[in-house]
N, C-alpha and C positions, 0 to 999 in steps of 0.2 A: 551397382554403378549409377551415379548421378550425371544428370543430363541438364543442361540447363534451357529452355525456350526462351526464360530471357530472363539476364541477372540486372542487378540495379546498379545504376551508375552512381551512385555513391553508396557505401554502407556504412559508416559511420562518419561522427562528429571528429573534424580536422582538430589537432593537436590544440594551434591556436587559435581557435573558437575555444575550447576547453580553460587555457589558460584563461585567456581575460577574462571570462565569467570567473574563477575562481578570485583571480586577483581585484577585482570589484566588487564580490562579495569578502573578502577578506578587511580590505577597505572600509566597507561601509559596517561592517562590525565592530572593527577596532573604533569606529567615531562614534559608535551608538552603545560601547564602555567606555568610552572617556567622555562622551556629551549628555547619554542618559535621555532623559526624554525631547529636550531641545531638539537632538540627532533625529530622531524617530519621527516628531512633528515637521522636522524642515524637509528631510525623505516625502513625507506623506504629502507635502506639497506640490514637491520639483517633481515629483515620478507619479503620483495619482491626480496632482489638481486638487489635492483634499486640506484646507485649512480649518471648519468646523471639528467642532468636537469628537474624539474618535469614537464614546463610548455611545451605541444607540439606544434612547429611554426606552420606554415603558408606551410612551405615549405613541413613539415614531412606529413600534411594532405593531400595535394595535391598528394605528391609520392602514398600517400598508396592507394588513392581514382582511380589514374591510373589503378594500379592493378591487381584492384578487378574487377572478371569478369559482365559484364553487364546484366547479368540474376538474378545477386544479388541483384545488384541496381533498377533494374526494380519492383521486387518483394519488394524490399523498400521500393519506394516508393509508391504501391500500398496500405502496412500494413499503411504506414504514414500517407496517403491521407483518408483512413479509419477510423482510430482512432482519427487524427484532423478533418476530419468532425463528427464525433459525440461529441467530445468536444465541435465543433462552437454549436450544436443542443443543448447540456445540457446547456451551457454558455445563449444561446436565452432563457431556462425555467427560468432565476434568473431574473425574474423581480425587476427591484426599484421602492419603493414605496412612497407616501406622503397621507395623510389622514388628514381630518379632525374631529377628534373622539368625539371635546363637541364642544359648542361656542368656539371659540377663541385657542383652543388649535389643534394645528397638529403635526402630529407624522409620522418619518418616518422612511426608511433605505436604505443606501446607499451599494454599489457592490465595493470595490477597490482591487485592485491587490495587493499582494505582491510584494515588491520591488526588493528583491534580494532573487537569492532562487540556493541551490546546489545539484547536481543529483548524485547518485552514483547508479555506472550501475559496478556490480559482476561479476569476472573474475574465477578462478577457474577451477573446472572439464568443469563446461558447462559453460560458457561467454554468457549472457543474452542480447542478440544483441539489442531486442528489448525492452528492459526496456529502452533504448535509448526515443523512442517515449514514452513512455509510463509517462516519467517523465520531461523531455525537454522539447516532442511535447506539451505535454498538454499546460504546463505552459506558453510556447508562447502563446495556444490558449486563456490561463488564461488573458492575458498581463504584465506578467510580463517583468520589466522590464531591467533586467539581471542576467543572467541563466551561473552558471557553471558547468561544467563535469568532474566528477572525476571515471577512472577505474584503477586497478592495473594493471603492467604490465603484458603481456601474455610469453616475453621471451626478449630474449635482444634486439630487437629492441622496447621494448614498449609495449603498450596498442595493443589489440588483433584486427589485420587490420579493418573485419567489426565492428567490435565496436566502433572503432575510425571515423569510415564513420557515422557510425549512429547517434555520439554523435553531430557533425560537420552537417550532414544533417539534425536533427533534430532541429538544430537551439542553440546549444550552443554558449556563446559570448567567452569563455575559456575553455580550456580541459587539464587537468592535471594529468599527469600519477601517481596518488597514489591510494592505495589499504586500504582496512580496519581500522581499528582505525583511524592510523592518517590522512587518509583521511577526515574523520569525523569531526574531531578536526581542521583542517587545513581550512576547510568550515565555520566549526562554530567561531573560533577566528580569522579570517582570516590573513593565516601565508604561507610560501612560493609563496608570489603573489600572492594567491587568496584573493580576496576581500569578507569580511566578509557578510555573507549574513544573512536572517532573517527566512530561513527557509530550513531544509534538506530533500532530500526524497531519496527512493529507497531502493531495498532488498538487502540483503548480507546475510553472515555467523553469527553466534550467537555472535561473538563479536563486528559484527558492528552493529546488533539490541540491544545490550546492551550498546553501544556507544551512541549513538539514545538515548536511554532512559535517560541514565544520563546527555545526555547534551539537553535534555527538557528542557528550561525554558529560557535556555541562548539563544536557538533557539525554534522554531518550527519544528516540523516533519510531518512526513505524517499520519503515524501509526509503528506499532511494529508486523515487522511481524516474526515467525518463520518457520519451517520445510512446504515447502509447503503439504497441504492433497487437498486428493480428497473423495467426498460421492457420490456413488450413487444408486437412486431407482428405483429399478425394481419389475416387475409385471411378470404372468405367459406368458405375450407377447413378451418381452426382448430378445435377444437373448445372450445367455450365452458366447459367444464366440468373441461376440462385449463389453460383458461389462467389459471382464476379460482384452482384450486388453488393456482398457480405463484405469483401476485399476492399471495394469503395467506400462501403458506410466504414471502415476504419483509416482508409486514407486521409479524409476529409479531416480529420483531427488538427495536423498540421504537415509543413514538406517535408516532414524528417519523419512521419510517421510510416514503419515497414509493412507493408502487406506480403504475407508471403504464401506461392499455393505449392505444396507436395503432391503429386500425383502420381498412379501404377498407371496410367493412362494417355500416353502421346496426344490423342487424338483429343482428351476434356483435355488436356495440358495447350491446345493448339484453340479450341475453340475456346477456353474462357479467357483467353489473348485477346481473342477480336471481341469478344463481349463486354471486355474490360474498356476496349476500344468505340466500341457501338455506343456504350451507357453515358462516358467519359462527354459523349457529344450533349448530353440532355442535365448531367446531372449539377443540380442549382450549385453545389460548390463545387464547379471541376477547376476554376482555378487555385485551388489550394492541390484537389485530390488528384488530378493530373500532374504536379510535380513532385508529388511524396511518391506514386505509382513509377514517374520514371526516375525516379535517383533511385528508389531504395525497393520496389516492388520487386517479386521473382518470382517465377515458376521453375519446379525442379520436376524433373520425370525418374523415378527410380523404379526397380524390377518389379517388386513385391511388397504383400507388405511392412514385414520387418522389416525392410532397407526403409520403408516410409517413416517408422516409427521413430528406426535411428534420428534418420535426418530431420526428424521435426525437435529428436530430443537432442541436437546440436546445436538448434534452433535456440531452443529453449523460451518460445513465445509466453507473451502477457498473455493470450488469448488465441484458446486452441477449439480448433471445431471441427468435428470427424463427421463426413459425408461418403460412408461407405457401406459395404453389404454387410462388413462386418464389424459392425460399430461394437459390441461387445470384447473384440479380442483387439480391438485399439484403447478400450479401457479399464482392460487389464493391464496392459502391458506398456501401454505410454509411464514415462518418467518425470517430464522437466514440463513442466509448465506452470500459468498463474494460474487459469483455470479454462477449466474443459467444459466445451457443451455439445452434446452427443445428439448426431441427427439432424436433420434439415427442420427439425419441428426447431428448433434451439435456435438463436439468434446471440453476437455479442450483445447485441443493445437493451435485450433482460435481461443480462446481468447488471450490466453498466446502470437501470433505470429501477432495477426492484424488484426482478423477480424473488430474490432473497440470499444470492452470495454477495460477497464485498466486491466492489468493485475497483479496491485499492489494492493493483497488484505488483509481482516484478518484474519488471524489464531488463534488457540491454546482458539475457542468458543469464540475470541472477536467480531466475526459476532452477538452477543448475544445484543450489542451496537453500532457497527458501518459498515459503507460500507468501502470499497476503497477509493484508491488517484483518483479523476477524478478535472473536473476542477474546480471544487467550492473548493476543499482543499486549491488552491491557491489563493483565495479570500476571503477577512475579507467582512463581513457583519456587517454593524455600523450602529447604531442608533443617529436620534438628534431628539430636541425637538423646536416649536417656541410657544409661548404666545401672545395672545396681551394683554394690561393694565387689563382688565376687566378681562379675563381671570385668569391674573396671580392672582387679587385682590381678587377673588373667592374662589381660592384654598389655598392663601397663610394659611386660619386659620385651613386649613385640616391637609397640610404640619407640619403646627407647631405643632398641638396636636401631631401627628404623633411622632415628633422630641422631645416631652414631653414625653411622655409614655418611649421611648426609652435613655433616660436623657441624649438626645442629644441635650445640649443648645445652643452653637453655632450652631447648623446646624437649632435650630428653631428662632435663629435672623436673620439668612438670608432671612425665611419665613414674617416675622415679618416686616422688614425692608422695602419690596416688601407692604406689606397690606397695610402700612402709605402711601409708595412713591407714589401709583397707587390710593389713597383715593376712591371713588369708583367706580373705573374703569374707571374713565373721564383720 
């Protein structure tokens, strides 16, 4: 049985919120294929303030990379050197394979990289420095083999300094100062110098994950993520005052962002209420993180804790964190999540910053079918087939019924044709 100590007064995005993002980004795509780069530059204007040039030199990366103080870069490159060695580590699990499954027939599947693929790393309140690695680095680790970078300007000099370091250290071959939609578009049809790629990744605002959405098919994406959320379960072990922390450091994102706690414990379920409430008083972003906490925040009290596990994998959080006696039998047995950090040693903000998963997950219960962008996203897995005569001689009158039943005649003279040529199997 679930209990609630206090649900969120709103849970999700109203109908018409949802429309007009769509129908505005619908709009500004059909103008940015029928205007081509005019569209993308006059966008970059009226919504960024950005009329210079979009693509940034050689020269401008260099200045900025000056700079920046060396404790930045140091810490760079240890989040980089993190997250691409566990890419190299997932990339080592994709085995290719060949088999031979009857006489004469093998069957395989081959690993290839995406060709061209483009990053968009979100500027904004908070400037996502490290979605830099997170979408670049991988991809390098993927092989791909040409990577651009797109962030909106931070102010009149451009793209926001570390960001611009990270896109460039990450291993971008281009970096282009556009922002949202046409960002989007400019990747996908490839228009102001960027050369057209085959695949988009990275998070934004609701209009560029609906940008992502509609321009599926012309390209490839990562996923569709929305409003970052956080889940987490505690037990009567947890400490109320570390969990409320955790709850807040993901409120603060924006008002729609969910925090939500699972508990076998009335009593943490009741104290990290007020703690949520004590911290809320101190904490430098509480007016963001105090209206995401009351539309959309919840504490749920259930029995035990399978009933916990259930309801977190109902849940189905971006970001799931197990605070209990029995953190091993929560990580067997949880389902739906983007990703899990076990233990109060664990924090979301290593992931998010480098400790070495992606921090590009799924939201809004799409955990319910998929993981994150990691390196296999950028990797088609393909199948072929080989025969020899006997083989093919064998199956061809399987094929053909097959292509009979289904009154696919031409598809069963191909079978047909193969039975005569190979007469029996010699």
């Amino acid at each position: 049985m679930r209990r609630y100590l206090k649900k969120g007064a709103r849970r999700d995005q109203g109908p018409q919120d949802s429309q007009r993002v769509e129908d505005t980004v619908r709009g500004m795509l059909a103008e940015i294929r029928g205007q081509g780069d005019a569209a993308i530059r006059r966008y970059a204007s009226e919504l960024d303030g950005w009329s210079q040039d979009v693509r940034v030199g050689r020269d401008q990366i260099d200045k900025v990379a000056a700079r920046l103080p060396e404790t930045f870069k140091e810490d760079f490159e240890v989040c980089k050197r993190q997250i691409q060695e566990f890419a190299s580590r997932q990339l080592a699990s994709m085995t290719e394979i060949e088999e031979e499954v009857g006489p004469g027939i093998v069957l395989g599947h081959r690993h290839i990289p995406v060709k061209a693929v483009g990053c968009y790393i979100p500027g904004g309140k908070y400037p996502l420095v490290s979605a830099a690695i997170m979408s670049v680095g991988t991809a390098r680790v993927a092989g791909v083999s040409y990577v651009a970078g797109c962030a909106p300007p931070r102010d009149a000099d451009g793209i926001y300094p570390p960001t611009l370091y990270a896109l460039d250290s990450a291993g971008a071959d281009e970096i282009y100062c556009l922002g949202g939609v046409q960002a989007m578009a400019a990747m996908a049809f490839g228009l102001v110098g960027v050369r057209a790629v085959d695949m988009i990744t990275g998070p934004g605002n609701p209009y560029v994950a609906e940008a992502k959405r509609q321009l599926f098919g012309t390209v490839g994406i990562d996923l569709l993520a929305g409003p970052t959320e956080i889940l987490v379960i505690a037990d009567q072990t947890a400490d109320p005052s570390l969990v409320a922390t955790d709850l807040l450091g993901q409120a603060e994102h924006g008002p729609d962002s969910p925090a939500w706690l699972v508990t076998t414990s009335e009593e943490i379920g009741r104290q990290v209420l007020a703690e949520v409430e004590r911290q809320l008083q101190t904490l430098p972003t509480k007016d963001i993180a105090a209206v995401s906490w009351n539309d959309f925040g919840e504490i749920v009290v259930v029995d035990d804790d399978d009933e916990a596990i259930a309801a977190s994998d109902d849940y189905a959080p971006e970001h799931l964190e197990v605070m209990t006696a029995r953190n091993d039998h929560y990580l067997a047995n949880l389902k739906n999540y983007g990703s899990l950090f076990v233990g109060e040693e664990t924090t979301v903000a290593y992931g998010d910053k480098g400790i070495g998963t992606n921090h590009t997950l799924p939201t809004g219960k799409a955990a319910r079918y998929t993981g994150g962008l990691w390196v296999g996203k950028y990797i088609k897995t393909v199948t072929y087939q080989r025969m020899t005569p006997q083989a093919s001689w064998q199956f061809a009158p399987i094929a053909a019924r097959q292509c009979e039943v289904e009154s696919l005649l031409a598809h069963k003279i191909t079978a047909d044709v193969r039975r005569a040529r190979f007469g029996s199997g010699s």
